[in-house]
N, C-alpha and C positions, 0 to 999 in steps of 0.2 A: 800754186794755184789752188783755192778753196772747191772742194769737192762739191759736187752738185747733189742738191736733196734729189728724195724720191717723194712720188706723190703717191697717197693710196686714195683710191675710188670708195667714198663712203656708201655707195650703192650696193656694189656687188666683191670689193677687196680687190679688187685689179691696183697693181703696181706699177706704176710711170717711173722708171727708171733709167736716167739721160745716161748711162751709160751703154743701154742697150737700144733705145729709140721707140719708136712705135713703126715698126716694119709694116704692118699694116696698112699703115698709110704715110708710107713713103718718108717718115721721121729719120734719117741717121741719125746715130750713136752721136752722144756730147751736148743734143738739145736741149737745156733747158728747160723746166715745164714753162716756167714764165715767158718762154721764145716758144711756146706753141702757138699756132696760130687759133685766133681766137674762136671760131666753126670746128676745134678739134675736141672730137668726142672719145668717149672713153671705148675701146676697142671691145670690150666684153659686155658691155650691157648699152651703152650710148648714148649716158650722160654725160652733161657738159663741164668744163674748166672747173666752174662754178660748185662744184658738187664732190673735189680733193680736197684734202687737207694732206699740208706738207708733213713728212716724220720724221 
């Protein structure tokens, strides 16, 4: 199974990291960034999808 990138928040450095989730808002662990839903904002400042870049 090909491990899952991490996204980082060009805004503020926040890390989306599918192995941890976004507990915040209800994310388990294993999600995808690409399988967020598309209204899911960044947990630390609350920019959108749109505004990661994969690392």
């Amino acid at each position: 199974m090909k491990a899952l990138s991490k996204w980082e928040c060009t805004v503020c450095g926040y890390i989306y990291d599918p192995a941890i989730g976004d507990p915040t808002q209800d994310v388990p662990p294993g999600v995808d960034f690409k399988d967020l839903p598309d209204d899911w904002t960044c947990p630390e400042c609350g920019v959108g999808k749109d505004l990661f870049e994969e690392l």
